[in-house]
C-alpha positions in Angstrom: 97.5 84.1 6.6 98.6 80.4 7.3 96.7 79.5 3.9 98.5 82.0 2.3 101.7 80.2 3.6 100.5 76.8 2.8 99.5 77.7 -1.1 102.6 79.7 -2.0 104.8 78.4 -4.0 108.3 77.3 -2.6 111.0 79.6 -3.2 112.7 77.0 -6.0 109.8 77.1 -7.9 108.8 80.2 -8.2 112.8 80.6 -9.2 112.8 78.3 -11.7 109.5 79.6 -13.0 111.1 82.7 -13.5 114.3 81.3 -15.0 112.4 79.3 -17.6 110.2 82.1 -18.5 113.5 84.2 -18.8 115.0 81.3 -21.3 112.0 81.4 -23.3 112.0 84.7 -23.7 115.5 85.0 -24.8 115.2 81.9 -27.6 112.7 83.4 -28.7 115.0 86.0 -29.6 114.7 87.1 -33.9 118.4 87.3 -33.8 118.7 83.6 -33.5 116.5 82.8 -36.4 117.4 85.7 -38.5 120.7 86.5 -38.4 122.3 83.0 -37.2 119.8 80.6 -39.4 118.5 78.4 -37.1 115.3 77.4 -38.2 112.3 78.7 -37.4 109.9 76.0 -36.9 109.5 73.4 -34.0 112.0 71.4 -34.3 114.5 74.8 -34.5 112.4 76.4 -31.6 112.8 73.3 -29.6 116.5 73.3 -30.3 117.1 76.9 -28.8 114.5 76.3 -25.5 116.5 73.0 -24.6 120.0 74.8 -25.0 118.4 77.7 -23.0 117.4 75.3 -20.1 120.8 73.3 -20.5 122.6 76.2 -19.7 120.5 76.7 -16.8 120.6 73.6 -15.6 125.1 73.5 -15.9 124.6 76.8 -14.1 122.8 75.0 -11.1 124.7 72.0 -11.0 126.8 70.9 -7.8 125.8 74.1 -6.1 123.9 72.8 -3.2 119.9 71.6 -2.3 118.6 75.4 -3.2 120.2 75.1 -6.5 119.6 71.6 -7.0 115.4 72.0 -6.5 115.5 75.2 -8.4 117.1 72.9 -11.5 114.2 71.0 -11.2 112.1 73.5 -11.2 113.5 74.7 -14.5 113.4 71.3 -15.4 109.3 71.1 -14.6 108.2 74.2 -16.2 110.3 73.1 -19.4 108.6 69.9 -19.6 105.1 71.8 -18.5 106.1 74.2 -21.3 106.6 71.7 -23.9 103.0 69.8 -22.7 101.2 73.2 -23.1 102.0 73.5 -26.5 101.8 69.9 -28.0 97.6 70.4 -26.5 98.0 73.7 -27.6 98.6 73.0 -31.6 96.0 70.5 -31.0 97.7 67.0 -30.5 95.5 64.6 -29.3 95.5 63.8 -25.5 96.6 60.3 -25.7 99.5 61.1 -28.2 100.7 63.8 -25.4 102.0 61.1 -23.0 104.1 59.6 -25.9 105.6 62.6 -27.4 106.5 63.9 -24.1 108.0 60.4 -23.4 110.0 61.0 -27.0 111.2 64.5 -26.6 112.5 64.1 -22.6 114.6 61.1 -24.6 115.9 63.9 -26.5 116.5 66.2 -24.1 118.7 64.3 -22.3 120.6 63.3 -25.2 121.4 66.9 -25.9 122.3 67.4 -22.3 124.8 64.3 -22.5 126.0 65.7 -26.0 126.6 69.2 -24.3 128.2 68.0 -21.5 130.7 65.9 -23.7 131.1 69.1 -25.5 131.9 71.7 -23.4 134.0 69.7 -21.4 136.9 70.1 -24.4 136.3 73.6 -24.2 138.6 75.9 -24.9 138.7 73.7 -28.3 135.2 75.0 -29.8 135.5 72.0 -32.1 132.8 69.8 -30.2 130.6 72.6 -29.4 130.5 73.7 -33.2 129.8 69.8 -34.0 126.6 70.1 -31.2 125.7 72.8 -32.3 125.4 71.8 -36.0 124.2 68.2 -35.2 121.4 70.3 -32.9 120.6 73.8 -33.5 120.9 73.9 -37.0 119.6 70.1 -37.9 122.7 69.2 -39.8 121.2 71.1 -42.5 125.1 72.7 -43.5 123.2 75.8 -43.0 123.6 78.7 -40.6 126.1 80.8 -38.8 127.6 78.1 -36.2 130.5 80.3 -35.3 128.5 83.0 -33.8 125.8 80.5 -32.1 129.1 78.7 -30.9 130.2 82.1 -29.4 126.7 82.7 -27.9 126.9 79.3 -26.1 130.7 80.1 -24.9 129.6 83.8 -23.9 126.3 82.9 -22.2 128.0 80.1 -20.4 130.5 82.5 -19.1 127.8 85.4 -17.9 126.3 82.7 -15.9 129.3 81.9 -14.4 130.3 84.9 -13.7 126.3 85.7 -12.3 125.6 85.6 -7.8 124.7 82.2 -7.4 122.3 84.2 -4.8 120.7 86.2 -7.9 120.3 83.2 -9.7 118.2 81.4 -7.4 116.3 84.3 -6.8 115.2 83.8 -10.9 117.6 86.2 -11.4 119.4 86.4 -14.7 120.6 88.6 -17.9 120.9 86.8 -21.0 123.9 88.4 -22.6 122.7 89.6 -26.5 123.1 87.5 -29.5 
């Protein structure tokens, strides 16, 4: 009984556990790669998981301790995510440490970018430049419009979602 206690996980954790698992799930979504064109690859999959978690993470921000560890959370199993798969594809264990170094660079300038973008919102100007700098690798390819109204809509439904139900792990990602 007290070990069970000791060795479960906090609640934060487990939440962002879920939450990550949730944003996964939804990037991986065939909509996003078949009917808006982003790529399909690892640099496009990597694109759609960070915007996932950034949403997440704006979601979470300046709403407390609870919210603030559960970001964290997100944050941890996003990095643990991205770890898991460089060793999975076979990268060697010396190079993980360095890409990992590399791509939480990255994601943190896409956070900064999305932050300076949203924030002239309801202008969808700067979130169609992200978007296009981001998602779709400034390729001039691909349906920005509708990832644009994705972004603006999903932002919205978690907005609009129980701060209560999201700390619980709690969310429905609106459809494509």
């Amino acid at each position: 009984m007290f070990l069970d206690r000791l060795l479960k996980p906090r609640p934060a954790k487990a939440a962002g556990a879920k939450l990550y698992a949730g944003a996964v799930a939804q990037a991986r979504s065939p909509v996003f790669y078949r009917d808006f064109g982003v790529r399909d690859s690892m640099e496009g999959r990597f694109e759609l998981f960070s915007l996932h978690v950034i949403l997440l993470i704006e979601r979470l921000k300046g709403q407390g301790d609870l919210a603030a560890e559960t970001s964290q959370a997100v944050f941890d199993a996003y990095v643990k995510g991205l770890d898991d798969a460089f060793r999975e594809i076979g990268v060697a264990d010396t190079s993980v440490g360095k890409k990992m170094k590399k791509l939480a660079g990255a994601f943190y300038g896409r956070l900064k970018a999305y932050d300076e973008a949203v924030a002239s919102l309801p202008d969808e100007t700067a979130v169609r430049d992200f978007l296009a700098r981001t998602a779709f690798e400034e390729r001039g390819e691909g349906d920005v419009a509708a990832l644009s109204a994705y972004l603006i809509k999903t932002r919205e439904a978690l907005a609009a979602r129980p701060l209560d139900a999201v700390l619980q792990g709690d969310v429905t990602w609106p459809n494509p």
